[in-house]
ZASE-193214 format. One record per residue (C-alpha): residue in three letters; x, y, z. Coordinates in steps of 0.1 Angstrom, whole numbers, plus 5000, padded with zeros to 4 digits. Last residue first. Layout:
ALAXYZ/...
This chain:
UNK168305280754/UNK167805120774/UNK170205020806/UNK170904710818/UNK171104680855/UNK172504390878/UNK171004140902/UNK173103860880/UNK169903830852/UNK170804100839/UNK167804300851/UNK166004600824/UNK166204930838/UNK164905200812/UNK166305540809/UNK166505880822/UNK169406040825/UNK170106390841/UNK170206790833/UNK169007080855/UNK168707410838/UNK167907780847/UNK166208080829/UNK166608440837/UNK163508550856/UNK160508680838/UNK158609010841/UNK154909010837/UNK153309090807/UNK151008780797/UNK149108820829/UNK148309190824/UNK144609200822/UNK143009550824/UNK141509790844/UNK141310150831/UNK141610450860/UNK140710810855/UNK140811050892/UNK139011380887/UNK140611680875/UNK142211980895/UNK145211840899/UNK145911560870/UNK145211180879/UNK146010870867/UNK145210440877/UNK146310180859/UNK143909890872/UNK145709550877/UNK144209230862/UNK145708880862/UNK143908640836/UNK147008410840/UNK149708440864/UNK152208730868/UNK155808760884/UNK157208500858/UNK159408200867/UNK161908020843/UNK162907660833/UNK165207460815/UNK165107080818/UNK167806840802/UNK167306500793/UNK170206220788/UNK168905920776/UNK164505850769/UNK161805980748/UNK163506040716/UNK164705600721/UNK160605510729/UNK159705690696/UNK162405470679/UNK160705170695/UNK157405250685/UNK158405310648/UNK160505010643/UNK157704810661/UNK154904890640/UNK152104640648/UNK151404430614/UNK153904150628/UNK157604070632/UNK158104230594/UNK161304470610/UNK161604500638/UNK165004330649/UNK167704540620/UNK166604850644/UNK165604740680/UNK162404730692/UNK162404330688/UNK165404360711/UNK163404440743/UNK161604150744/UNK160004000782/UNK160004430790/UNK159304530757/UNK156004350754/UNK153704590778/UNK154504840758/UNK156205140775/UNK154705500779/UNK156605770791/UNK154606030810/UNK156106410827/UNK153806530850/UNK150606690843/UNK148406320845/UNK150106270882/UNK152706500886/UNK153706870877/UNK154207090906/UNK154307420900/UNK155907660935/UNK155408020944/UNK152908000965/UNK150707670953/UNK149507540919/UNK151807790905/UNK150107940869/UNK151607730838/UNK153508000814/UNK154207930779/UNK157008060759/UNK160407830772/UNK158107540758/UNK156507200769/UNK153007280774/UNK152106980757/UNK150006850794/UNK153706730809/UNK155706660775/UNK155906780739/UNK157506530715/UNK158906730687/UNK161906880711/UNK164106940681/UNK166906770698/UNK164506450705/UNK167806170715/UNK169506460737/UNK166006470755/UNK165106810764/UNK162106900785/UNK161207270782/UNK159507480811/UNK157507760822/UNK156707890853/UNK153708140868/UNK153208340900/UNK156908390915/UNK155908660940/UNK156209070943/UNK153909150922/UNK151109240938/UNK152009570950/UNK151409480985/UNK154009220981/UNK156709450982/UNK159109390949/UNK162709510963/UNK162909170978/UNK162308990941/UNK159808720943/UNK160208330947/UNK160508030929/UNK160207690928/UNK159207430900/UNK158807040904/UNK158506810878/UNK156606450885/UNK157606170862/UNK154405980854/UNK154905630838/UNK151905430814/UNK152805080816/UNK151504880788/UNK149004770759/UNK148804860723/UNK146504960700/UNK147105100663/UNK145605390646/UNK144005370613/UNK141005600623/UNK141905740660/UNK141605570693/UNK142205780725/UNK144605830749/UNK147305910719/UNK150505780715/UNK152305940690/UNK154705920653/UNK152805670633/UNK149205710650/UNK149805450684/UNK146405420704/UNK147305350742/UNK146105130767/UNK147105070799/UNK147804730817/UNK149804920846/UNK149605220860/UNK153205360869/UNK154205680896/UNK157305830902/UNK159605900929/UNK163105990916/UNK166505850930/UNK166305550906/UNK169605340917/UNK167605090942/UNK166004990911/UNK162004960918/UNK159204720921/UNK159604400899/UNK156004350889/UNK156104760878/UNK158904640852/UNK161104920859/UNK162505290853/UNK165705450863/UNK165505830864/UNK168705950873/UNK169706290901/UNK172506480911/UNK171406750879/UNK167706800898/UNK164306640893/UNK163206900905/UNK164507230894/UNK164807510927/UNK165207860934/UNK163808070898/UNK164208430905/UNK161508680906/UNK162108990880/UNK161609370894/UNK159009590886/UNK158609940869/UNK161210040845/UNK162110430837/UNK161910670809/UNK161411040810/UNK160411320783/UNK159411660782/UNK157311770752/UNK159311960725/UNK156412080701/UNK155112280733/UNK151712310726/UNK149412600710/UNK145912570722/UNK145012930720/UNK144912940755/UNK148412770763/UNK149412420760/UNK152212270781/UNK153511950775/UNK154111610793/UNK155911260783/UNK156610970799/UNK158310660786/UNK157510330807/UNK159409990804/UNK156409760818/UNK155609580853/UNK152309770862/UNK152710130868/UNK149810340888/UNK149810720877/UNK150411040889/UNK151311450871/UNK151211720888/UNK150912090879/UNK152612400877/UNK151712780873/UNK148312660865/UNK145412670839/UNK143312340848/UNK144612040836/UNK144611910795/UNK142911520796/UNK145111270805/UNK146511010778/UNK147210690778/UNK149410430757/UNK150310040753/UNK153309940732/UNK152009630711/UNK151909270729/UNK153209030752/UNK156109190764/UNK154509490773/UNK156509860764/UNK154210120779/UNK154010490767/UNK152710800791/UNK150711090780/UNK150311420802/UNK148511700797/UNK149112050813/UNK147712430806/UNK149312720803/UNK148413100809/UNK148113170845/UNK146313460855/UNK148013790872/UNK150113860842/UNK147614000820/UNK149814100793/UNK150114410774/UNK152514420748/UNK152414010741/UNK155613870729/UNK153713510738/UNK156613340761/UNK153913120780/UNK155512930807/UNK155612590816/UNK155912400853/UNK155512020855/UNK155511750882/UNK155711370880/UNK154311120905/UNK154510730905/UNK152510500923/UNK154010140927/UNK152709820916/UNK155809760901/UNK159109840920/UNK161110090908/UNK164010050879/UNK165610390873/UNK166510500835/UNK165610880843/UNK165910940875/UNK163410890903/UNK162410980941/UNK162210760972/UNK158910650991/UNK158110301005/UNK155110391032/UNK154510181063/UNK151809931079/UNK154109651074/UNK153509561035/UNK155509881023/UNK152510051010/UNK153410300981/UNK155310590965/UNK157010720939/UNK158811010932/UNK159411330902/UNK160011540918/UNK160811570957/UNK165011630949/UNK164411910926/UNK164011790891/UNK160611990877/UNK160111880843/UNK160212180825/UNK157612330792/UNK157512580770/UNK154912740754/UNK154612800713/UNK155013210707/UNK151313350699/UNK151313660676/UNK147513670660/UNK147613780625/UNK145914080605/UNK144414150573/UNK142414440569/UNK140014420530/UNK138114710520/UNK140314850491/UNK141114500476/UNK136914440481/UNK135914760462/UNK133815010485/UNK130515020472/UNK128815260447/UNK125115210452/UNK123715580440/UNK123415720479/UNK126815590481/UNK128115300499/UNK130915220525/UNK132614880529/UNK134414750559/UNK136714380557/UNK137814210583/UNK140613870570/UNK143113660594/UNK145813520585/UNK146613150596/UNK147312940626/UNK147413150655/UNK143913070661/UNK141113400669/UNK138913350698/UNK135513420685/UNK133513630707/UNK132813960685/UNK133313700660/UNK130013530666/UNK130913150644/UNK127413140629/UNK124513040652/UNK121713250668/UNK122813070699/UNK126713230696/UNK128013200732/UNK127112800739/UNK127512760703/UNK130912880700/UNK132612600720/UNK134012390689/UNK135312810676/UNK137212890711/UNK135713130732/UNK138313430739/UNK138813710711/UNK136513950731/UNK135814180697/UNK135414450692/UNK134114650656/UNK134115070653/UNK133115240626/UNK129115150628/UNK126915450608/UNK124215190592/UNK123915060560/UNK121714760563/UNK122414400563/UNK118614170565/UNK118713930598/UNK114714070600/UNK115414220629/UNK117714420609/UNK121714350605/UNK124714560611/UNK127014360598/UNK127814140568/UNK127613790561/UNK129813750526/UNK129913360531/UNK128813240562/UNK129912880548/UNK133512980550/UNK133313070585/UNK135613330598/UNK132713610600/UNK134113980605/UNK132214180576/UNK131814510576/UNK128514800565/UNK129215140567/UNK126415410553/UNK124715660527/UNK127915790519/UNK129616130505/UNK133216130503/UNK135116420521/UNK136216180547/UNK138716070520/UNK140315750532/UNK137715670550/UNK136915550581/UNK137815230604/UNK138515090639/UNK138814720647/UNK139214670684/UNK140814390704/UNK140314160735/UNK143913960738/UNK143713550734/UNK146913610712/UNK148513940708/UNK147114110675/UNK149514160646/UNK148214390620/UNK149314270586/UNK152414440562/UNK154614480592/UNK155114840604/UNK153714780637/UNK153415180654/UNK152015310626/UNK153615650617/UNK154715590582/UNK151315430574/UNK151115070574/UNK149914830539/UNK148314830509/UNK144614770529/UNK145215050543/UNK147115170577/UNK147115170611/UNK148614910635/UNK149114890678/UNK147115130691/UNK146415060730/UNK143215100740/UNK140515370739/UNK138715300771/UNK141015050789/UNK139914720792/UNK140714570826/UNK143814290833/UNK145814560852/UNK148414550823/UNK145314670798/UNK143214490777/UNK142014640750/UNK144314580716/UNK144114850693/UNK143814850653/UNK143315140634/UNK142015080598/UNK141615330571/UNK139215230538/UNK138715330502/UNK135315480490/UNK136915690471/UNK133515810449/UNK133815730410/UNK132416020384/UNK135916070371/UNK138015760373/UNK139715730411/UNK143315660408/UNK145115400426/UNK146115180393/UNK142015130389/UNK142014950420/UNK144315040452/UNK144515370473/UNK146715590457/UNK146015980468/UNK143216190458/UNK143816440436/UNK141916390402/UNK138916320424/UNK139216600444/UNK139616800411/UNK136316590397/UNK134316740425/UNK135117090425/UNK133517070387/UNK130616900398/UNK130017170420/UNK131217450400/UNK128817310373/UNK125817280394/UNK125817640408/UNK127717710442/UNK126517910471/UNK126517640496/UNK124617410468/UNK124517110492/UNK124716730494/UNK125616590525/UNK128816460539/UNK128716160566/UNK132116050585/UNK130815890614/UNK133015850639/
C-alpha cells in the first residue's frame, strides 16, 4: 500500500505539531545511518521488505504468494520465516518485492526503486514518464518473472536495458533492489537504509549414466543384410565404424519450497574425447538437449580410444561439476599374413649375360648398361655437380606385403581390411638403415596404400634396386679395401663399401594399417530433440596397426669359380 500522510493542523497549533514531531523522531527504532537515530528535523525514510515467491505447487501464481523473508536492510525480523541475513529466492521461481516504511507515519511525496543488474544502467530507477524521466509515484510492490536469461534479453526487453521484471536472476552472486521514498522538501531514503539483498538458491544437478542392460550399445550393418548390436562397458573394444549410443537421466536437487514438478528441469550435452595416433586428442561437443527426464546420447566412432562424457544443466545453467565418464576403443587391428621374400629364401645375383644361379629362389628383374651418377655416399638417376658416372646393372627385388582385416571388423564399417603397409629393409652391413630402399619409404612410420585388396607389391622401379658397376663383375677385387685405392679418379673404395651396406644378411619388418591415405569418414552425433551434426574428416594417418613381423635372408652377389661353383660377395 501506499503509506501517504498529509499535512494537517487537526486541532493543533504550529508548535505542538512540530513538537509531536521531534518525539516521534526521538523514538523511532534503529534503522541504519546516523548510529540508527533520526537527527531532529530528518524524516525515517527507512525501508521494510517482504519477499514472496509466486509460483505455486500447481505451477500457477498464487495471488499473494508465498512469504519467504522480511526484514530491513540490517537484516530479518524475529518472525521472518528465512532468518539468514539476505532473502533467498528459489532459482528460475517468479518472485515479488514488497516494500513500505519503517514508520508509516512519515510524510512522502512518493516511492521510487531500482531493480537493474546492469552496471552501465547505473542508478535507473522506476516508475518512469513517457519521457523515460523517474518520478515519484505510489509503486510498493515490484515482480518479477525471473526466467529469460540476460544474452536473450533483447528479444523481451526491446526498449533495451537488462528488464528485470524478466531477468532470470544467476546463482552466482548477490543480488541488490533498492526502494527510496522522498519528502515534499527532497529528503530521500539513504542508500544503506534502501538497499534488499537477496540470493537465488540453485543446488548443481546431478547426473547418471543409465547402465541397464540396453544402455549404453552400439549398433550397425553386419555386411549380410543384418544388424551387429550388443551393449558396452567401460574399457570394451567395438568395432570401428560402428554407431554408439549413450543414455542420461539427471535430476535437479534445487531446495526449492514450491516446485513445479510437472516440467522437467535439466538439460543434456554431451562431449566426447578422441585419442588419434597421428596427431592431438580430437574433441566434439553437442549443443545442450531439450529439457527432459532423460536423454540420448549417439555418435559414429572411427578407430580411436574414446572418453565420453555427459552433464546435466538446469535452467539457470548450473552443470554437474562431476560429468559422467566412459572410455572404450573402437576398431580392431588387421594382421600382417605373408612377407615376401620370406626367411626360406636367398637372393643370389648374376652377371645378366650368364642368366641366373640355380640357388637364387627370388624372381627379379636387371637392366643392363645403366647409368648412374655416384655423389660420395649414393647413386643418383640423375647427374649432380661433381658427381661421378658409372655404368651397370640396375637390379629390382620385388617385396610383397599381405594382410587382411580383423573378423570382428565388418567390412561395412570400412575398416575392416588391411589398407596400407609399411616396411624397413635391414642389411646387417647398414645397421643404421642410412640407405633407404624401394621408392625411400623405407621406415616402420610410413604407410604405402595396397596396390590391390589387402596386398603391396613392390617391384619394378618400387621394388627393392641394387646397383652393380658394370666393372665388378670381370674385377671384383679392385672394390676391395687395400685394392682401391689410387686405381683411377673414379672412387672405388667408396662404391664398393656402398655395394658391402647394400648386400649380406637383410632382414624385413613390416606391418599393416586398417586405413589408407586421404581416407575420410564423417563422425556423425545427434541429441533427441536436435537435429543430426556430422564433420567429415580425413583419418588416414589414424588407423590401427598390426603388430609388426620379420622375414630375414641373404642377399649377395654370385660370381662363378670357374668349376660351375658360386662365390659369394660380399
Amino acid at each position: 500500500m501506499f503509506n501517504l500522510r498529509f499535512r494537517g493542523s487537526f486541532g493543533l497549533g504550529l508548535l505542538t505539531t512540530l513538537a509531536f514531531a521531534a518525539f516521534l523522531s526521538s523514538c523511532s527504532s534503529d534503522n541504519g545511518g546516523n548510529g540508527g537515530l533520526v537527527q531532529p528535523g530528518e524524516a525515517n525514510l527507512a525501508m521494510h521488505f517482504s519477499v514472496y515467491q509466486l509460483t505455486g505447487t500447481s505451477g500457477k501464481s498464487a495471488p499473494t504468494g508465498l512469504l519467504l523473508w522480511k526484514g530491513t536492510s540490517d537484516g530479518p525480523d524475529a518472525d521472518s520465516p528465512q532468518q539468514t541475513a539476505n532473502a533467498r529466492i528459489p532459482g528460475a521461481e517468479p518472485f515479488r518485492i514488497d516494500w513500505e516504511l519503517v514508520d508509516p507515519s512519515t510524510t512522502i511525496r512518493g516511492y521510487q526503486f531500482r531493480a537493474t543488474q546492469a552496471p552501465e544502467e547505473g542508478d535507473r530507477r522506476m516508475p518512469r514518464d513517457a519521457s523515460d524521466t523517474p518520478y515519484w509515484g505510489d509503486q510498493q510492490s515490484f515482480v518479477c518473472e525471473n526466467s529469460t536469461p540476460i544474452e536473450d534479453i533483447t528479444s523481451r526487453c526491446p526498449t533495451g536495458g537488462d528488464c528485470p521484471e524478466v531477468l532470470l536472476f544467476g546463482s552466482d552472486k548477490v543480488h541488490s533492489f533498492w526502494a527510496f521514498a522522498s519528502t515534499e522538501d527532497g529528503q530521500e531514503t539513504p542508500l544503506d537504509q534502501a538497499l534488499l539483498q537477496f540470493e537465488i538458491v540453485n543446488a548443481v544437478p546431478t547426473t547418471e549414466l543409465v547402465v541397464d542392460g540396453t544402455y549404453p550399445y552400439y549398433n550397425m550393418a553386419d555386411g549380410s543384410g543384418g544388424e551387429l548390436r550388443a551393449t558396452i562397458a567401460n574399457g570394451d573394444t567395438i568395432p570401428a565404424g560402428a554407431k554408439v549410443v549413450f543414455k542420461l537421466s539427471g535430476e535437479d536437487p534445487d531446495p526449492v519450497v514450491l516446485k513445479t514438478e510437472s516440467l522437467p528441469r535439466v538439460r543434456y550435452q554431451g562431449r566426447y574425447e578422441m585419442d588419434s595416433r597421428s596427431g592431438p586428442t580430437r574433441q566434439l561437443q553437442t549443443n545442450y538437449s531439450s529439457p527432459a527426464a532423460s536423454d540420448t546420447i549417439a555418435f559414429t566412432v572411427g578407430p580411436f580410444e574414446y572418453r565420453f562424457y555427459g552433464r546435466a544443466v538446469d535452467r539457470l545453467r548450473a552443470v554437474d561439476p562431476t560429468p559422467v565418464e566412459f572410455s572404450f576403443v573402437a576398431g580392431y587391428a588387421p594382421s600382417l599374413t605373408a612377407i615376401q621374400p620370406t626367411s626360406s629364401d636367398q637372393l643370389l645375383l648374376r652377371k645378366p649375360s650368364d642368366g641366373t644361379w640355380p640357388e637364387n629362389t627370388v624372381d627379379y628383374q636387371v637392366t643392363s648398361g645403366v647409368t648412374r651418377y655416384w655423389t660420395g655416399n649414393r647413386f643418383l638417376d640423375t647427374e649432380v655437380s661433381g658427381s661421378e658416372q658409372w655404368q651397370g646393372d640396375l637390379f629390382r627385388i620385388p617385396l610383397k606385403l599381405e594382410g587382411i582385416g580383423d573378423p570382428r571388423e565388418p567390412a561395412t564399417g570400412g575398416f575392416g581390411a588391411a589398407r596400407s603397409f609399411s616396411y624397413e629393409w635391414h642389411c646387417d652391413n647398414d645397421p643404421g638403415n642410412l640407405i633407404l630402399d624401394g621408392g625411400r619409404n623405407d621406415d616402420l612410420s610410413s604407410f604405402n596404400d595396397a596396390t590391390s585388396a589387402g596386398e603391396l607389391l613392390l617391384s619394378g622401379q618400387t621394388g627393392i634396386e641394387v646397383f652393380v658397376p658394370a666393372i665388378f663383375w670381370s674385377n671384383p677385387s679392385i672394390f676391395e679395401p687395400g685394392n682401391c685405392e689410387g686405381v683411377s679418379s673414379l672412387d672405388y673404395c667408396g662404391v664398393g663399401e656402398y655395394l658391402r651396406r647394400r648386400l649380406g644378411q637383410v632382414t624385413l619388418l613390416a606391418q599393416a594399417r586398417n586405413t589408407q591415405h586421404f581416407q575420410s569418414f564423417e563422425y556423425f552425433f545427434r541429441v533427441i530433440d536436435e537435429p543430426s551434426q556430422s564433420i567429415i574428416t580425413d583419418i588416414g594417418e589414424s588407423g590401427l596397426v598390426s603388430a609388426a613381423d620379420s622375414t630375414s635372408f641373404p642377399i649377395h652377389l654370385g660370381l662363378d669359380d670357374g668349376g660351375g661353383g658360386v662365390l659369394t660377395w660380399p
